[in-house]
C-alpha positions as CSV (number, residue, x, y, z in Angstrom):
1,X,17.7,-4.3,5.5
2,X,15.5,-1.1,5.8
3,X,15.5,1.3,8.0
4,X,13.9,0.7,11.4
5,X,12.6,3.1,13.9
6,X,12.6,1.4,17.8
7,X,11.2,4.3,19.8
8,X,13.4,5.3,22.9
9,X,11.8,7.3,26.3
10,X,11.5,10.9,26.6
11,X,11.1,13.3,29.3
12,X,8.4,15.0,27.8
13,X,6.4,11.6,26.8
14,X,6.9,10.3,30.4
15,X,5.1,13.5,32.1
16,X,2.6,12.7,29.5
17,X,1.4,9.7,30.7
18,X,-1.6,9.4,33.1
19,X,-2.0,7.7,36.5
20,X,-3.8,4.9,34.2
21,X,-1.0,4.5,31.8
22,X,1.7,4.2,34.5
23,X,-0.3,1.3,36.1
24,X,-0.1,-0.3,32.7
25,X,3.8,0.3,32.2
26,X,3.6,-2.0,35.4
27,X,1.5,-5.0,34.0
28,X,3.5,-4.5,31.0
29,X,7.1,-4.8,32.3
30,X,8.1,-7.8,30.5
31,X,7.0,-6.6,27.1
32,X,9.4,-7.4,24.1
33,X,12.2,-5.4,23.1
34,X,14.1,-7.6,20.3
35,X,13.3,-10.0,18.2
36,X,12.1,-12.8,19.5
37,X,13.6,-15.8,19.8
38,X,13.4,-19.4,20.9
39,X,13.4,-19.3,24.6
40,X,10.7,-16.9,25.0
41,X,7.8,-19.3,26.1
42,X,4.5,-16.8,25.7
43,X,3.5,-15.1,22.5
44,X,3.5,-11.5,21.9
45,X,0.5,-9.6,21.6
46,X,0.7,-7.7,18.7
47,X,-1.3,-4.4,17.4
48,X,-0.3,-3.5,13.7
49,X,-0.9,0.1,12.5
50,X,-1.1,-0.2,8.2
51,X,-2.9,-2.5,6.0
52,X,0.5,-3.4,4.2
53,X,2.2,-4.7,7.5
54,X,-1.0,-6.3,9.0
55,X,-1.3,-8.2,6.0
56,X,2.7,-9.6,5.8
57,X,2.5,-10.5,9.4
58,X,-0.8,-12.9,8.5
59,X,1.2,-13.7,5.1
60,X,4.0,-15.7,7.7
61,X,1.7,-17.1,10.3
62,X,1.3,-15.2,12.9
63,X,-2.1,-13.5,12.3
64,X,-2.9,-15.9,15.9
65,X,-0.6,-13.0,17.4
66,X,-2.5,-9.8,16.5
67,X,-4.6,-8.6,18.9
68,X,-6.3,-5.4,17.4
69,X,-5.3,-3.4,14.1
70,X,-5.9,-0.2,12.6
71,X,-9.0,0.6,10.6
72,X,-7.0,0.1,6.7
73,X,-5.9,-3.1,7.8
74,X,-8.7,-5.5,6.3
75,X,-7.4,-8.0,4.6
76,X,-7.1,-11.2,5.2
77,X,-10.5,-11.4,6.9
78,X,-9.4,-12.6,9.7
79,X,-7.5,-9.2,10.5
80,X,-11.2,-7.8,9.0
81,X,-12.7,-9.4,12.3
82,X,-10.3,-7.6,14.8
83,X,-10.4,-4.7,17.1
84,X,-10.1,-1.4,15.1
85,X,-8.2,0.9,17.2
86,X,-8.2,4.1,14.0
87,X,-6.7,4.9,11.2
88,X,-2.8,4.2,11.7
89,X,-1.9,7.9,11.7
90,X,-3.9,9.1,14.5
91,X,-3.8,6.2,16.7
92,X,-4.8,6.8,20.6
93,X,-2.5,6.3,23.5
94,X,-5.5,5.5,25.7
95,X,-7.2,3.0,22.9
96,X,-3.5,1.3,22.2
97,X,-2.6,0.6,25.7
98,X,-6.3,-1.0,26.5
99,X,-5.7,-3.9,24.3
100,X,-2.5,-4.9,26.5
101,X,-0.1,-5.1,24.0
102,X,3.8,-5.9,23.8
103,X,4.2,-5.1,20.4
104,X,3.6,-2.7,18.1
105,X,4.3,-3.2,14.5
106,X,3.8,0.0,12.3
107,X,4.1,1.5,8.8
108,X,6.4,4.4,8.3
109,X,3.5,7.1,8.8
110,X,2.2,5.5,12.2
111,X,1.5,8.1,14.5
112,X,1.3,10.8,16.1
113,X,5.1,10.6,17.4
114,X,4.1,11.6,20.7
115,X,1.6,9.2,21.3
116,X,4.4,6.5,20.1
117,X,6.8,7.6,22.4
118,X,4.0,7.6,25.1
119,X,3.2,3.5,24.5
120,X,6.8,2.7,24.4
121,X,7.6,4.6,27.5
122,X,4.7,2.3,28.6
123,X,6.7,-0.9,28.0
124,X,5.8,-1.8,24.6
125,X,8.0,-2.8,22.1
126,X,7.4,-0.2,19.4
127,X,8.5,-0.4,15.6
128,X,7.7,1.2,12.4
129,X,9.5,0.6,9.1
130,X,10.7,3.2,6.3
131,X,9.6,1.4,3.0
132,X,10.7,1.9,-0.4
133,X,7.8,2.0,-2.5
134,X,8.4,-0.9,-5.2
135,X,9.5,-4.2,-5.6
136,X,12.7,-4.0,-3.6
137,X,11.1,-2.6,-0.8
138,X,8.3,-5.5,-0.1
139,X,10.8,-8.0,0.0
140,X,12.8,-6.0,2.3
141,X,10.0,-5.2,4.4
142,X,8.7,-9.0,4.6
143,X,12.2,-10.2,5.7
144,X,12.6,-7.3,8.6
145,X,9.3,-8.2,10.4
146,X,10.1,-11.9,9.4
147,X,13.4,-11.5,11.5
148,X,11.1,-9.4,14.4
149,X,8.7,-12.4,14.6
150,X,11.3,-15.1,14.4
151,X,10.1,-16.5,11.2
152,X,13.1,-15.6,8.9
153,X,12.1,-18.9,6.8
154,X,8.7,-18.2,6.4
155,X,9.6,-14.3,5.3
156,X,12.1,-16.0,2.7
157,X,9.5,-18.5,1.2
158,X,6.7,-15.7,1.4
159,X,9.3,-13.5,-0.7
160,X,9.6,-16.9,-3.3
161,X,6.3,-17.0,-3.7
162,X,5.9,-13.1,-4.2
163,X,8.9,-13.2,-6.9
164,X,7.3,-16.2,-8.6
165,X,3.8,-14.5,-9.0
166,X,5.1,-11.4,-10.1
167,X,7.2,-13.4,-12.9
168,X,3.8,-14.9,-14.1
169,X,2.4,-11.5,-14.0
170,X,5.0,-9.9,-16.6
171,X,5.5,-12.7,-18.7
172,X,1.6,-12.6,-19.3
173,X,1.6,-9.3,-20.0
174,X,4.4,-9.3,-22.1
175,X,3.2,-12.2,-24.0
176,X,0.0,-10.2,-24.7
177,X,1.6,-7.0,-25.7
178,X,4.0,-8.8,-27.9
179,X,2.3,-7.6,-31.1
180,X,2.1,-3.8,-30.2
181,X,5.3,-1.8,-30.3
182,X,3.9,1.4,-28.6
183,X,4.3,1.4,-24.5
184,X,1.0,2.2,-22.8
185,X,0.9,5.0,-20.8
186,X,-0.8,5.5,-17.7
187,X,-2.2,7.6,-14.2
188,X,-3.1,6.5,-11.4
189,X,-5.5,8.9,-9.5
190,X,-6.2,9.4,-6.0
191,X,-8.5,12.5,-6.1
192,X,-10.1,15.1,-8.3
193,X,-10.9,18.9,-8.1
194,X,-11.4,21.9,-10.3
195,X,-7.3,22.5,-10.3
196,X,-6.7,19.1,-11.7
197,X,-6.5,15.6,-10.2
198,X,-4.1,14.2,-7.6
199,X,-2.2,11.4,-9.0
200,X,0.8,9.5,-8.3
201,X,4.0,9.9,-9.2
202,X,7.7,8.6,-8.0
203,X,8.4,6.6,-4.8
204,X,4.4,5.3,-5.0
205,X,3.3,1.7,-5.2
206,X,1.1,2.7,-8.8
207,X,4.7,3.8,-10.2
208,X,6.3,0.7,-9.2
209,X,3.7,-1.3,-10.7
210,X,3.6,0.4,-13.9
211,X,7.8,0.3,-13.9
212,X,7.4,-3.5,-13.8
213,X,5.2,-3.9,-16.8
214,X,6.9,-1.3,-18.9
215,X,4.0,0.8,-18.0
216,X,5.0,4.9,-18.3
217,X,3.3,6.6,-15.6
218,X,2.2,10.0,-17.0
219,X,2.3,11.1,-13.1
220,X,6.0,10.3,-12.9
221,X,7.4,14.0,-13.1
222,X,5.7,14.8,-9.3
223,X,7.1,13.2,-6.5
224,X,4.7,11.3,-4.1
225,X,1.0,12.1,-4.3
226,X,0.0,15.7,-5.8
227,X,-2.1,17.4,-8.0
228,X,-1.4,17.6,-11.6
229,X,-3.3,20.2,-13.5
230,X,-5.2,19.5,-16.7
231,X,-3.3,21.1,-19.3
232,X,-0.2,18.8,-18.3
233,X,-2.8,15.8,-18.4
234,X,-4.1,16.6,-21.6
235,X,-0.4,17.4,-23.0
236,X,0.9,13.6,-22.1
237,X,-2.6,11.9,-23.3
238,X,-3.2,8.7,-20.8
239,X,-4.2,5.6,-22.5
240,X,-5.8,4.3,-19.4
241,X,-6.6,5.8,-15.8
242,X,-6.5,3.7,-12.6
243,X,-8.3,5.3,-10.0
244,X,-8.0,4.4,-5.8
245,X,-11.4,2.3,-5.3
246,X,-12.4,5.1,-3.2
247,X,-13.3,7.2,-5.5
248,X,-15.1,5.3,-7.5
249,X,-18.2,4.4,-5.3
250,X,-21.7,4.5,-7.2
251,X,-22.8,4.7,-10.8
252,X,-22.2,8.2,-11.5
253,X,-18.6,8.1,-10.1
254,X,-17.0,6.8,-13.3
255,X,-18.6,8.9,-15.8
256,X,-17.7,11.9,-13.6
257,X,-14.0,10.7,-14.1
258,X,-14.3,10.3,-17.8
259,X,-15.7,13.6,-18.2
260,X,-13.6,15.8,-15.9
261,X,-12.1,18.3,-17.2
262,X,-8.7,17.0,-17.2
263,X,-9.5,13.7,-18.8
264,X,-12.3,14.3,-21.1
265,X,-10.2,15.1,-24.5
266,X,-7.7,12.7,-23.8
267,X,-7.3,8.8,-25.1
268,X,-8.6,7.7,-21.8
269,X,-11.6,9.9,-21.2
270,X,-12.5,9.7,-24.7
271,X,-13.0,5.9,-24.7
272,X,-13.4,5.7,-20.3
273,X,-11.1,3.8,-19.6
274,X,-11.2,4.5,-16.1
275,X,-11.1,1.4,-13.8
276,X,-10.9,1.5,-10.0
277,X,-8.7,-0.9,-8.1
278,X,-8.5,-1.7,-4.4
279,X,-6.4,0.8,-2.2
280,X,-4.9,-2.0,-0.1
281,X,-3.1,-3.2,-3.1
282,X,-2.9,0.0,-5.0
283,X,-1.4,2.1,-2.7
284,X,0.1,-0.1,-0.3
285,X,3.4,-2.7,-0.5
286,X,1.0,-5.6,-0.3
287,X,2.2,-9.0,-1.1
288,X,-0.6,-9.3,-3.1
289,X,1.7,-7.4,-5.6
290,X,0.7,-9.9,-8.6
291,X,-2.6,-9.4,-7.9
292,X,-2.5,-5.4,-8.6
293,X,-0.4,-6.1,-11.7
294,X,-2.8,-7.9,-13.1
295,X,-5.2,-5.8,-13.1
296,X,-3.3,-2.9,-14.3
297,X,-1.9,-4.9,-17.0
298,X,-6.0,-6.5,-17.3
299,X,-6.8,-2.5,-17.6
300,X,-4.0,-1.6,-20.1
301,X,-4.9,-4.3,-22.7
302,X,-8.1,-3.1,-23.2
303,X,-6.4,0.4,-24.6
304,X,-4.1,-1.9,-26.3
305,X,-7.4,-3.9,-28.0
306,X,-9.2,-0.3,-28.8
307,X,-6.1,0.6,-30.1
308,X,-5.6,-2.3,-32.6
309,X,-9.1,-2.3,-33.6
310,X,-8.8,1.3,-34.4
311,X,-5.7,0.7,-36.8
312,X,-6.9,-2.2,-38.3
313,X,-10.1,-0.5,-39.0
314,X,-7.7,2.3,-40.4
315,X,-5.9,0.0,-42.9
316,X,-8.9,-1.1,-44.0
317,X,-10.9,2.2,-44.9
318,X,-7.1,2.9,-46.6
319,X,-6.7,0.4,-49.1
């Protein structure tokens, strides 16, 4: 089980609160403090802070229960449709306690702290979850807010399902790649300047899914999400760059990419491979984690199928 954070009262949050929050704390006296279980009649009401957590609590039913989200939380559509209290790192005291909640589910970075400790010392039941970034982690992370939400079953069929997929996903890919003996390698990029380009590197969703391909993340030497500056790029030659979906927005974006500074000279810039792929499953522990492989492994085979056509066009011009 992963580490869970169940915020506790302080002294300096309860001065905090306002005259308005305090008549809250009083509507909200009988909000949820444990998981819940079979004798408790009425259903929570649930606000989730992350895209990754929003989406697991949908994934096992009990989308009926949320009640507002943060602003990166838009898949399924359903959670698309709801109240948008932020982004899940700056959330509002004021705009959490308006929606009435008695839970709060959160990812790791949920914040600030104070205004956490503020809507727990309001009666709400408030969790986040520390979250290894891979594999291990999602399946750890579905069967914790499984056991939150009383639907332990669901988390363990949801986690079936995810393992299943994923299996598809690397036996494609390794049934593909079976003919070429070189590993691909790979960076995932988050942002670009005139130092270099922020890309990921360990403990990040990209370097889990290139880890379960047999991917090598060029990235991997930095730890978490920071810059890596061109001569080091150029040095270890990608093959193929993924970039967050963000950045690649309008027609000029990917040719910018290609032709940075960083990229230009190397295998990827050369030939542009640079394909964008959707934060929520990029960058988060989605349980969509098949879908991201496949497109990553989609992205790598067409490096493999320059690559193949440029050494069979080699043999030929050699004989």
């Amino acid at each position: 089980m992963m580490p869970q954070h169940t915020l506790s009262f302080s002294s300096i949050a309860a001065k905090a609160i306002s005259t308005v929050m305090v008549g809250w704390c009083l509507f909200a006296v009988g909000a949820f403090s444990a998981p819940l279980n079979e004798t408790q009649t009425a259903p929570p009401r649930i606000i989730t802070a992350g895209g990754s957590i929003t989406e697991i609590v949908f994934a096992l039913g009990r989308g009926d229960w949320v009640i507002a989200t943060d602003s990166t939380s838009m898949f399924p559509q359903e959670a698309a449709s709801l109240t948008k209290l932020g982004y899940f790192r700056q959330l509002s005291t004021e705009g959490v306690l308006a929606q009435q909640p008695t839970m709060l589910l959160g990812a790791e970075a949920t914040g600030p702290s104070v205004a956490l400790e503020q809507i727990a010392h309001a009666g709400v039941d408030v969790t986040t979850f520390d979250v290894d970034k891979n594999l291990s982690g999602l399946k750890a992370l579905v069967i914790d807010i499984g056991k939150k939400l009383a639907s332990s079953e669901q988390a363990i069929e949801l986690i079936h399902h995810i393992e299943k997929k994923v299996e598809q996903q690397k036996a494609r890919y390794a049934d593909k790649t079976s003919a070429f003996n070189t590993q691909i390698k790979a960076l995932f990029v988050v942002a670009n300047n005139d130092r270099g380009i922020t890309v990921a590197g360990k403990d990040t969703v990209p370097q889990a899914l290139f880890d379960t391909l047999g991917i090598v993340n060029i990235g991997s030497a930095v730890e978490g999400y920071k810059v890596m500056d061109a001569e080091s790029v150029l040095m270890q030659n990608p093959d193929v760059v993924i970039a967050a979906g963000h950045m690649l927005r309008g027609k000029s974006a990917k040719e910018a990419l290609c032709t940075h500074h960083a990229l230009a000279a190397t295998f990827a810039g050369k030939h542009c491979l640079v394909e964008a792929m959707d934060s929520s499953i990029s960058l988060g522990l989605s349980p969509r984690f098949h879908v991201a492989l496949q497109y990553v492994a989609e992205y790598a085979e067409k490096a493999i199928e320059i690559k193949q056509t440029q050494k069979a066009a080699y043999s030929g011009t050699s004989q």
